[in-house]
TIZA-648921 format. One record per residue (C-alpha): residue in three letters; x, y, z; chain. Coordinates in nm, 3 decimals. Example, Ala and Ser with C-alpha at 12.3 -4.5 7.8 and 13.67 -1.06 7.14 Angstrom:
<rs>
> aa  px  py  pz  ch
> Ala  1.230  -0.450  0.780  A
> Ser  1.367  -0.106  0.714  A
</rs>
This chain:
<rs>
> aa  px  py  pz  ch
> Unk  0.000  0.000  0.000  A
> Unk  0.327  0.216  0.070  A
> Unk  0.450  0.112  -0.267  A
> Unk  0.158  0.239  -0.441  A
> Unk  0.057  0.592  -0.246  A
> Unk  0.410  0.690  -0.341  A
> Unk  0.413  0.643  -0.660  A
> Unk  0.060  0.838  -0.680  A
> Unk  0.301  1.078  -0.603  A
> Unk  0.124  1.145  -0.224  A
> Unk  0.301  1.160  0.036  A
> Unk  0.241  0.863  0.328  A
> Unk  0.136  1.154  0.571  A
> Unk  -0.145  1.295  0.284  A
> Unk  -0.294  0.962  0.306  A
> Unk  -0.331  0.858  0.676  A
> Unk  -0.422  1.160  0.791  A
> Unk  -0.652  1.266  0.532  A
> Unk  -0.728  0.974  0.233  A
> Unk  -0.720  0.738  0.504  A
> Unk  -0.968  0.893  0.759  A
> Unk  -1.205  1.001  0.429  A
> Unk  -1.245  0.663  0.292  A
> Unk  -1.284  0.473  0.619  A
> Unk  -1.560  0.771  0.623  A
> Unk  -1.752  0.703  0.321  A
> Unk  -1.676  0.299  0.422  A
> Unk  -1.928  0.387  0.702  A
> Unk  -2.212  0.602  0.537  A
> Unk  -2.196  0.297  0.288  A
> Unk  -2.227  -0.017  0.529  A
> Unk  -2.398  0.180  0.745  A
> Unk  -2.670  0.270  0.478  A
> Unk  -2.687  -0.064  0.348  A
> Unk  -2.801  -0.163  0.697  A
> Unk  -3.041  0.020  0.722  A
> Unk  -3.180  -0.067  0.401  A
> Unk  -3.144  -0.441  0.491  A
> Unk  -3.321  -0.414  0.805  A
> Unk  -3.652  -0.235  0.624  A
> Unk  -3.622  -0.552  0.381  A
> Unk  -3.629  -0.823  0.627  A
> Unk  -3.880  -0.657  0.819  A
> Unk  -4.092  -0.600  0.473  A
> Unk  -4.020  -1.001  0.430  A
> Unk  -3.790  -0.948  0.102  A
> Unk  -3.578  -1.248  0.141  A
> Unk  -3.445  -1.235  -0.208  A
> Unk  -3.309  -0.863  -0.121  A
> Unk  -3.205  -0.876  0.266  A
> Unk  -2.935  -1.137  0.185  A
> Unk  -2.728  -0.936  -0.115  A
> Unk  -2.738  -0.639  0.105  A
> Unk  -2.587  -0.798  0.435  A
> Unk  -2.323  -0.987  0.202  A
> Unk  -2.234  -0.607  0.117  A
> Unk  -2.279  -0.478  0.423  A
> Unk  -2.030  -0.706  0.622  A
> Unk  -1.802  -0.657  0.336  A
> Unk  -1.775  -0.275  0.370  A
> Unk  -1.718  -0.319  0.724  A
> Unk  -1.477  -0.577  0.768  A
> Unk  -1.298  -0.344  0.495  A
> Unk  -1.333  -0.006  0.700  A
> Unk  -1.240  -0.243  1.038  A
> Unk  -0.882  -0.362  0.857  A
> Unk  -0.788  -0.018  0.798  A
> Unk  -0.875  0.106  1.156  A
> Unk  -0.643  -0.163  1.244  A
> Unk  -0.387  -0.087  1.030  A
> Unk  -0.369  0.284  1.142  A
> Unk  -0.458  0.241  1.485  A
> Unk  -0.242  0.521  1.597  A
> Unk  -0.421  0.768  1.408  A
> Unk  -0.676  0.895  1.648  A
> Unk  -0.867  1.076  1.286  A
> Unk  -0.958  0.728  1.177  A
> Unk  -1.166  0.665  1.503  A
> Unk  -1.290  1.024  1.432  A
> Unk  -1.378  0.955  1.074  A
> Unk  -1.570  0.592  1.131  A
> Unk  -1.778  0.721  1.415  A
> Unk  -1.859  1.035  1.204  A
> Unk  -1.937  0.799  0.931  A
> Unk  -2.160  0.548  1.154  A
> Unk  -2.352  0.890  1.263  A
> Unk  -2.376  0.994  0.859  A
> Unk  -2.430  0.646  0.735  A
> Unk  -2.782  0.665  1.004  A
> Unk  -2.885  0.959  0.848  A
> Unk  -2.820  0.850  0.461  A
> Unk  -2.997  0.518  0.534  A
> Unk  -3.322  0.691  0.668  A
> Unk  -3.320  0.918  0.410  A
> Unk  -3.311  0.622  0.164  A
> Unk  -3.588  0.431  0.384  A
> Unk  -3.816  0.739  0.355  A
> Unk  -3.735  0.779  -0.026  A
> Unk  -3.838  0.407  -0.115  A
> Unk  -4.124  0.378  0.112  A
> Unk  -4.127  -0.007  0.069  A
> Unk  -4.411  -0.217  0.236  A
> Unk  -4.710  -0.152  0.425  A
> Unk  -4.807  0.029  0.747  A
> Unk  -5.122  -0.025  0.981  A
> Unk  -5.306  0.275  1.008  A
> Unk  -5.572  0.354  1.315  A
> Unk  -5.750  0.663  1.308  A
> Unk  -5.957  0.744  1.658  A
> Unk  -6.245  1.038  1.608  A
> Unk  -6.540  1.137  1.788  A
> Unk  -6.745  1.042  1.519  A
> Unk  -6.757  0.926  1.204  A
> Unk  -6.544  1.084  0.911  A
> Unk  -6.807  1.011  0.587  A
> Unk  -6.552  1.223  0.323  A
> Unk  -6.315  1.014  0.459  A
> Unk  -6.462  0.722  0.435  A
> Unk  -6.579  0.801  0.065  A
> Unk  -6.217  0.936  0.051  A
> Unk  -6.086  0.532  0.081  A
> Unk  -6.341  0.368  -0.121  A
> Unk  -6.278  0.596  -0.408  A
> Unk  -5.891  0.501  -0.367  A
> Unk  -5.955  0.078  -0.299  A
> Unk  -5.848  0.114  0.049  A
> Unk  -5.940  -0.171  0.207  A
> Unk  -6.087  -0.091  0.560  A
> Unk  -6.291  -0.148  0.893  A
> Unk  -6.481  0.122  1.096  A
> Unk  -6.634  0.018  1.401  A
> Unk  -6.759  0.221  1.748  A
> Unk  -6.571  0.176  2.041  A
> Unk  -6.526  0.322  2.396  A
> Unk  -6.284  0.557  2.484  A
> Unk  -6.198  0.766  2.801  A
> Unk  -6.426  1.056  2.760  A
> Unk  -6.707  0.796  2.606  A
> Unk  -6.822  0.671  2.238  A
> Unk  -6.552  0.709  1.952  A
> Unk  -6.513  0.605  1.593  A
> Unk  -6.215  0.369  1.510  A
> Unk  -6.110  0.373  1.165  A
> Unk  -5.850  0.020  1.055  A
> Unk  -5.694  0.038  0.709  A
> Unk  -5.359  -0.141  0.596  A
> Unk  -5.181  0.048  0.261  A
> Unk  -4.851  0.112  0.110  A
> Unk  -4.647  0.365  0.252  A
> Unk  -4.629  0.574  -0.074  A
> Unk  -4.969  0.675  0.013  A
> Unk  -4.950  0.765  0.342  A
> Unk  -4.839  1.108  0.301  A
> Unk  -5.154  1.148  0.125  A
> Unk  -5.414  0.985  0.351  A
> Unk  -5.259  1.154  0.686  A
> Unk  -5.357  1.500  0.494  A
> Unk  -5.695  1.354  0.395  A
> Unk  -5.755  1.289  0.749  A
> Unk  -5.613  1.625  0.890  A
> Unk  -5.851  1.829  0.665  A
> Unk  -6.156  1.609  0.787  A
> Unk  -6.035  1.672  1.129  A
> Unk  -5.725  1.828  1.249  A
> Unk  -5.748  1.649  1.593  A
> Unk  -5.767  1.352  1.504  A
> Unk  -5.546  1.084  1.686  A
> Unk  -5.383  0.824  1.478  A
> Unk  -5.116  0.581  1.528  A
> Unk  -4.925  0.416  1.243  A
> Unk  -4.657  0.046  1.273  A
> Unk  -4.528  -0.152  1.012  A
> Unk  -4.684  -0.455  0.864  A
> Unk  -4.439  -0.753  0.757  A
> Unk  -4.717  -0.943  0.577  A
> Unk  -5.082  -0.922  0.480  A
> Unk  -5.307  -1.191  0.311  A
> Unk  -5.283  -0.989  -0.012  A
> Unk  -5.287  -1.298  -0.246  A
> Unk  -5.607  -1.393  -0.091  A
> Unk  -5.787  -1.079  -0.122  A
> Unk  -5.651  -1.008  -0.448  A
> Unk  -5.834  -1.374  -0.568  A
> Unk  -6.133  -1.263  -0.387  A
> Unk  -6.088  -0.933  -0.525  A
> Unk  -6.054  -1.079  -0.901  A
> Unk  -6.407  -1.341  -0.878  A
> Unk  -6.626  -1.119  -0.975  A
> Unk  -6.443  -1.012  -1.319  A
> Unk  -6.388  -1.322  -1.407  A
> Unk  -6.748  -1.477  -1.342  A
> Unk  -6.871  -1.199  -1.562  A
> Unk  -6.584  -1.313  -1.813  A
> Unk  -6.687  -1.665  -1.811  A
> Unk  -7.098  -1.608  -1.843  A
> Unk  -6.983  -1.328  -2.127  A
> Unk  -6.816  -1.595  -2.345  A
> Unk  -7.090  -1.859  -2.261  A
> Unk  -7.392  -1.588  -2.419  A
> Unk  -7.150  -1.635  -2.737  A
</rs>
């Protein structure tokens, strides 16, 4: 590694005090990133994804580890992978809220019943359930619906402008019986495909 800074024509205290610490850096944001990535796959239930990410992941670190090691009297390396864990965090949620993979549970708790917003989710397919309950202060409306997080954004301002109060609480889903609901969903279509071609 000596051999080849030098003949880069940089000097060896260019690189471990300032190549070194940048690329164990970006080593950091990288593996870091990835982990982040990998844990919103496994806990979306992508097991054809999660796998090729940790490979890379582990990679990047043991990488970024070695040349900690190798310069372990340079305190700017410890500087650079702790600034790059704390970057790498950042860069990975960033991603996470870019991608908005899988699906979150939605509950939405009003004093009554929301009818635009009802009408609101059966215009869009949302699949849902709306049932009374109890609450502290007596009867309430409690509104279940299960739906990609790329439309979230979008329902949590549908259900702000029917009422700005209202309390909801949102967690990830690793699976739903989609398969089964999309069958269910798909029956009717193709009954009226199959008595359509009997008429002819």
């Amino acid at each position: 590694m000596n051999d080849f800074v030098l003949s880069l024509g940089i000097s060896q205290e260019v690189f471990s005090y300032i190549i070194m610490p940048i690329l164990i850096f970006l080593a950091r944001v990288s593996d870091v990133s990835i982990s982040t990535l990998r844990i919103m796959f496994v806990l979306a239930g992508k097991k054809n994804v999660a796998p090729f990410l940790g490979f890379f992941e582990a990679l990047i670190w043991l990488l970024a580890i070695g040349q900690i090691f190798q310069n372990i009297d340079n305190p700017l390396s410890y500087v650079a992978y702790a600034a790059g864990f704390g970057m790498g965090t950042y860069v990975g949620m960033i991603f996470e809220e870019k991608l908005a993979l899988g699906r979150v549970l939605v509950r939405v708790i009003t004093p009554t019943p929301l009818p635009d917003l009802i009408e609101f989710m059966k215009e869009k397919n949302y699949r849902f359930t709306s049932v009374g309950a109890e609450g502290r202060f007596g009867k309430v409306n409690l509104l279940f619906t299960v739906m990609k997080r790329d439309s979230l954004k979008e329902f949590i301002g549908k259900v702000k402008s029917c009422d700005d109060k209202a309390f909801y609480t949102i967690e990830s889903v690793k699976r739903i019986s989609e398969d089964d609901l999309n069958v269910m969903a798909d029956r009717p279509r193709f009954t009226t495909r199959f008595f359509n071609r009997m008429r002819k």
